[in-house]
N, C-alpha and C positions, 0 to 999 in steps of 0.2 A: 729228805731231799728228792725232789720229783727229777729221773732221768728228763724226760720230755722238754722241765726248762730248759737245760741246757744243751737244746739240739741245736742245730747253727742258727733256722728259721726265725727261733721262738727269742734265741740270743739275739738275733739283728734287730730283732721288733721295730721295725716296719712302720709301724704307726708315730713313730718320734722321726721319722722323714722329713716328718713336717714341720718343724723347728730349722735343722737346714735350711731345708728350701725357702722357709718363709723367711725369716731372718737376711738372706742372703739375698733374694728377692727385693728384699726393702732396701737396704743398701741400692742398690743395683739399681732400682726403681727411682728413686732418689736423685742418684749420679743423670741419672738417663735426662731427667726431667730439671736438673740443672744443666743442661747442655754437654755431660760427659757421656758418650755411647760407643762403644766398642760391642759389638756383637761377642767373637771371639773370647774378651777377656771376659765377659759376661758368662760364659757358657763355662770358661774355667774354673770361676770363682762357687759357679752351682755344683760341680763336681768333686773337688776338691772341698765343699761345706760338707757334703752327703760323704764322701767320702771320712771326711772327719770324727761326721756324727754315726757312723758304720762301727770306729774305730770306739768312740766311745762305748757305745752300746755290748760290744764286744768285748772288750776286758771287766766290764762292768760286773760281771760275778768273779772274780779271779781273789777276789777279798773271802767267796767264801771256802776254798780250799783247807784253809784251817778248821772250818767246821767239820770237816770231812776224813773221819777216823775209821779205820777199817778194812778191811778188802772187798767186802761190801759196795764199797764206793769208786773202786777202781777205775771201773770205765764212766764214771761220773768229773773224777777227776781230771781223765784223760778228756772230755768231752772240753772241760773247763779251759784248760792246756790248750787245747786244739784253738779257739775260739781267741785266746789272747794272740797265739801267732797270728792269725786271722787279723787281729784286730788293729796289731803294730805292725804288719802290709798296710793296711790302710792308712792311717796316720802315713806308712813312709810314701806310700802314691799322692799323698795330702803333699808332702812336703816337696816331693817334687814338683808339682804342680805349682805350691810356694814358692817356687826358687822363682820360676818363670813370671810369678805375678810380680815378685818381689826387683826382678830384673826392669819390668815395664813400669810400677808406677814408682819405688822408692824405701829404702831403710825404714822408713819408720814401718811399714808392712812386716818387717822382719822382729818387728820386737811383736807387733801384733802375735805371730804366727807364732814365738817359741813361747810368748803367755798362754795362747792357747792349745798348744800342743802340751805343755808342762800341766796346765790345770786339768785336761782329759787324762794324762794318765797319773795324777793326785786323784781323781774321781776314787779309784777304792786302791791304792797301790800306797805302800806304809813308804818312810814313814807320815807321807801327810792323809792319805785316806779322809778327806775330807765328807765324803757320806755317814761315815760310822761318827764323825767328831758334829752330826746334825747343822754342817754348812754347807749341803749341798743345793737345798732351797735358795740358799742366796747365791752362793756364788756365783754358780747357774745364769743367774740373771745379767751377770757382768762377764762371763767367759763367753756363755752360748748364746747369750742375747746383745749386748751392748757393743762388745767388741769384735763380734762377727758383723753385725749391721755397720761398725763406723769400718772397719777393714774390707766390705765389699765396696765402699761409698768409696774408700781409698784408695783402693786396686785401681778404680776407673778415674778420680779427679784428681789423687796426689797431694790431696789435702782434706784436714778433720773441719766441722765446722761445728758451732755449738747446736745450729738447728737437727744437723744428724743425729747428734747426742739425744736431742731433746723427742724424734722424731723415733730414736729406738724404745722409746719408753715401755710401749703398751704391748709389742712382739715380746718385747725381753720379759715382763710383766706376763707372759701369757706361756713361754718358755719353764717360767719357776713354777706356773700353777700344773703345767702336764707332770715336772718332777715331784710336787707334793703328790696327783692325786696317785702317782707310782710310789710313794709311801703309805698312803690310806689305801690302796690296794694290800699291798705288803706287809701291816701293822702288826699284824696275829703271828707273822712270820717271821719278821724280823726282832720282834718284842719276846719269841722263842727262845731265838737265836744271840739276844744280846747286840744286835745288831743298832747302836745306836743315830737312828735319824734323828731329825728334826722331828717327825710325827710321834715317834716314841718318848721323845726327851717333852716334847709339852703336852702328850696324851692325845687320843685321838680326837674326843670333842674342841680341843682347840684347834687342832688341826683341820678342819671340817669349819671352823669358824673363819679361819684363815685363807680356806677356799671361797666359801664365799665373799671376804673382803676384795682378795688379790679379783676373783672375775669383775665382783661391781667398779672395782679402781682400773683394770683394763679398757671398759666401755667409757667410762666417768672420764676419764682422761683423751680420750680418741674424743669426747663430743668437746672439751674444751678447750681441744687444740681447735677444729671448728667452729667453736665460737670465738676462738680469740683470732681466727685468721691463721693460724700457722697451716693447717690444712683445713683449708675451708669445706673441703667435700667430705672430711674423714667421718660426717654421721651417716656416711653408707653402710658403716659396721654394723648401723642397729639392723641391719638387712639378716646377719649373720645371728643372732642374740636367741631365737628361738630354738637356731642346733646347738647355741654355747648354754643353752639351759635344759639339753635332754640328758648332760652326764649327770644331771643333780638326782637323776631316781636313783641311782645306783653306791650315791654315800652313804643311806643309811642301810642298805644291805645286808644282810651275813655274809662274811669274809669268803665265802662260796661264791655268792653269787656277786662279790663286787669285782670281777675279775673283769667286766668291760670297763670298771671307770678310767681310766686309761687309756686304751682306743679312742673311746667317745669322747674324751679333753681331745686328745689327738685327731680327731676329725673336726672338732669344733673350732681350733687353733687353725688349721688349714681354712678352711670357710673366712674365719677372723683375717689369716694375714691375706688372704686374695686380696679380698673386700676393700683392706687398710691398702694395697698397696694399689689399687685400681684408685681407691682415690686419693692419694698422694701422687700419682700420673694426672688425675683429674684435676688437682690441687694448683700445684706447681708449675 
C-alpha cells in the first residue's frame, strides 16, 4: 500500500469533479430551458453535487483498512481515518444544503437525497460495500447519474418528467465508463487484494470490451435523441469524440503506465457533458 494514495489530494481525485458538475449541470440546464431558472438554487445544487462527489471520493478507500495489518501501516491507516471524517463533513455540508433545496422545491427531493446519500456511503462501507460485491459499474449509473440529473431538474421545476429521464441517459452512461476505467486502472491491485470489482469478477479483457461498448452507446445515443428530435442539436458531441478517444492509448498499457486512464475518461466526460448540455440549451 502506496502512503501517497492516501494523502487527502490524491483521495479527492479531482478529476471525477466532473461527474458532479456535469451531471448536475444537465439537470439544471434542462430546467433552465424549460422555463424554470433560479440562479441561486442553481449555484446550490453545483455545490452541494461537488460537495457530495468530495464525500464519496473520500471514504472511498475506508474498505481497505482491513487489508491493512501491522504497525507498518499506522500512519497509513490514520491517513485513511482522516479522509473518511473529511468525507462525512461533506456529505453533512451536502445535506444542509439539502435541507434548503428540499424546503424550496418539495419532499420528493428528500427521498432523492437520503437514496443518494445512503448509496455514497454503501460505495465501500459493510454491510452493503457495493464495489467489492462488482455493482458499482452499475449502480453508479442510477445513483451518480440518473438521479442527480432528475433531482437538479427537481430542485428547480418540482417536478420529474419522463424526457429528463430519458435526457440523463448518455451523462449517466459516461458516469459508469470513468468508474470502470477506475477498475482497469486498479485491476493488478485490487485482483492482489481480493478486492472484488466488476472488472475482476468478468476479467479485464472483458472489461476493456465493455469500455468500448458503454463509450460507442454514449455517442450512439446523444446522435439519436438528434435525430429523433428529443435534442435536436445533441450531434454537437461529435465535437468532443476526438478527446473521448485519446484515453483509449492508455487500456492496453502495463498497470504502470495505465495510471492516466482515468484522468483522461475524466477530461473526456467534462468535454462530453459541456458539449451535451450547450446543446440541450440549444435544443430546447
Amino acid at each position: 500500500m502506496q502512503l501517497e494514495k492516501y494523502q487527502f489530494r490524491k483521495a479527492l481525485r479531482p478529476f471525477s469533479f466532473s461527474v458532479a458538475l456535469v451531471v448536475c449541470l444537465t439537470g439544471i440546464v434542462a430546467a433552465y430551458s424549460d422555463g424554470y431558472s433560479n440562479h441561486l438554487l442553481a449555484s446550490l445544487i453545483v455545490i452541494a453535487g461537488l460537495l457530495l462527489q468530495a464525500g464519496v471520493n473520500l471514504i472511498n478507500d475506508y474498505s481497505d483498512l482491513s487489508l491493512l495489518v501491522g504497525e507498518q501501516y499506522i500512519e497509513v491507516r490514520g491517513l485513511i481515518r482522516r479522509n473518511f471524517q473529511y468525507g462525512l463533513i461533506c456529505f453533512l455540508l451536502a445535506a444542509v444544503l439539502g435541507i434548503y433545496l428540499i424546503y424550496s422545491s418539495g419532499l420528493l427531493l428528500l427521498l432523492f437525497a437520503v437514496i443518494g446519500i445512503l448509496g455514497a456511503l454503501g460505495y465501500t462501507l459493510e454491510p452493503i460495500n457495493y464495489k467489492r460485491r462488482g455493482l458499482a459499474v452499475f449502480l453508479v449509473f442510477w445513483l451518480m447519474g440518473v438521479l442527480m440529473v432528475s433531482g437538479a431538474y427537481y430542485a428547480l421545476s418540482a417536478q420529474i418528467t419522463a424526457e429528463i429521464l430519458l435526457i440523463s441517459i448518455p451523462v449517466s452512461l459516461y458516469t459508469s465508463l470513468l468508474l470502470l476505467s477506475n477498475e482497469l486502472r486498479d485491476f493488478e491491485d485490487d485482483s492482489a487484494h481480493g478486492i472484488k470489482t466488476l472488472t475482476v469478477r468478468i476479467g479485464f479483457k472483458n472489461a476493456l470490451l465493455t469500455y468500448y461498448i458503454c463509450l460507442a452507446a454514449i455517442f450512439g445515443i446523444a446522435l439519436f435523441f438528434s435525430f429523433t428530435g428529443l435534442i435536436p442539436q445533441a450531434w454537437l458531441v461529435l465535437l468532443g469524440l476526438p478527446v473521448a478517444l485519446l484515453p483509449l492509448r492508455h487500456l492496453h498499457r502495463p498497470a504502470v503506465q495505465r495510471c492516466q486512464l482515468t484522468p483522461a475518461t475524466g477530461k473526456a466526460f467534462l468535454i462530453f457533458g459541456l458539449l451535451y448540455c450547450f446543446s440541450i440549451n440549444a435544443s430546447l
